[in-house]
C-alpha positions in Angstrom: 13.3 3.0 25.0 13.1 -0.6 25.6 14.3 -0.2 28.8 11.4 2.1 29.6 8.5 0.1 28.4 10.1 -3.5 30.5 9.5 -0.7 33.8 6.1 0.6 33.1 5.3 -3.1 32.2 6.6 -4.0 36.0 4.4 -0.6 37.4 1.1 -1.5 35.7 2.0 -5.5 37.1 2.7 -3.9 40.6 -0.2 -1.8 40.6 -2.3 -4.9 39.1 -1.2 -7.5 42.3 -1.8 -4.6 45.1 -5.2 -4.0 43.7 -5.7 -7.9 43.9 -4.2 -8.3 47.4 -6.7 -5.1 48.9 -9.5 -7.5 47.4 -7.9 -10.7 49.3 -7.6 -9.1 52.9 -6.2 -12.2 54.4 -3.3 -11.9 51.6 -0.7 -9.0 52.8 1.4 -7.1 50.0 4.4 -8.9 50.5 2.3 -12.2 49.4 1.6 -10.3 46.4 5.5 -8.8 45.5 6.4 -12.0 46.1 4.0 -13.5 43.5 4.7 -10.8 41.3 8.7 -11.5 41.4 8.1 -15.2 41.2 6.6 -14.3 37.8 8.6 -12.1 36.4 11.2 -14.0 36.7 9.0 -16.7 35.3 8.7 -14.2 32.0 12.7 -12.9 32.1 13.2 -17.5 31.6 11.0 -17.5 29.1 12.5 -14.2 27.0 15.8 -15.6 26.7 14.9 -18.8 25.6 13.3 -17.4 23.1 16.2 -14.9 22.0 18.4 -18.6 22.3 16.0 -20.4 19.7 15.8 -17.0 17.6 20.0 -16.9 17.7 20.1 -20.8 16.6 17.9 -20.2 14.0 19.4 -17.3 12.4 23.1 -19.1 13.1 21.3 -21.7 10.9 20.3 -19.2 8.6 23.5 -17.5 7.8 25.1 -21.3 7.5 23.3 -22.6 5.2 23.8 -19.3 3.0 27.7 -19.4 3.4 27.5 -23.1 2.6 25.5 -22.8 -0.6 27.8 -19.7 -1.6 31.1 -22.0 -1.2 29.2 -24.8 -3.3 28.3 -22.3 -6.4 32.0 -20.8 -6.1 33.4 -23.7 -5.9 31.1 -25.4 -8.8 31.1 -22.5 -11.4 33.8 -20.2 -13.1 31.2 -17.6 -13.1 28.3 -17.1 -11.2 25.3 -14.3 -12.5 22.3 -13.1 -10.3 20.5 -10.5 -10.7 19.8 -6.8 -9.4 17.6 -7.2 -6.7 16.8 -3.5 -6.3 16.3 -3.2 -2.5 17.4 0.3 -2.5 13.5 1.1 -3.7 12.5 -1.0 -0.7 13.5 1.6 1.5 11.1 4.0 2.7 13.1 7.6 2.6 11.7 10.0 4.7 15.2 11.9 4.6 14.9 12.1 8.4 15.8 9.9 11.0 13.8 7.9 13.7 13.1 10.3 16.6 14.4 7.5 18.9 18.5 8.2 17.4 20.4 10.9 17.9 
């Protein structure tokens, strides 16, 4: 699925820089593509820097929960929370997304 939308993103680019290199006639196509590829290669940089920073902050994340479950372990004899009930948080439809099979 997300496979098929990053394509018909790249179709509706291509189509987008053809249009705008028929309106430029002393730009050929190959001006354009190259643009275009300049680009999204500008946009695949930017993606994964942004998956990087999401990945550090979510290593940052599960640290700081590990750390403060070793300090109340380590601190208490017993330790009581409470029922969070997330079960009624989930929406049941009793049927699954259309995307898994």
């Amino acid at each position: 699925l997300k496979h098929e939308s990053a394509a018909r993103a790249r179709r509706v680019k291509l189509k987008f820089f053809i249009k705008r290199a028929e309106r430029q006639p002393g730009r050929s196509i190959a001006a354009a593509m190259a643009e275009l590829e300049k680009l999204s290669k500008r946009l695949r940089k930017a993606q994964r820097a942004v998956e990087r920073r999401k990945a550090r902050v979510r290593g940052w994340v599960t640290q700081m929960h590990r750390a403060y479950a070793h300090w109340l372990l380590s601190e208490f004899d017993t330790v009581i929370y409470p029922y969070f009930g997330t079960q009624s948080m989930v929406r049941k439809s009793g049927k699954l997304h259309p995307a898994v099979k």
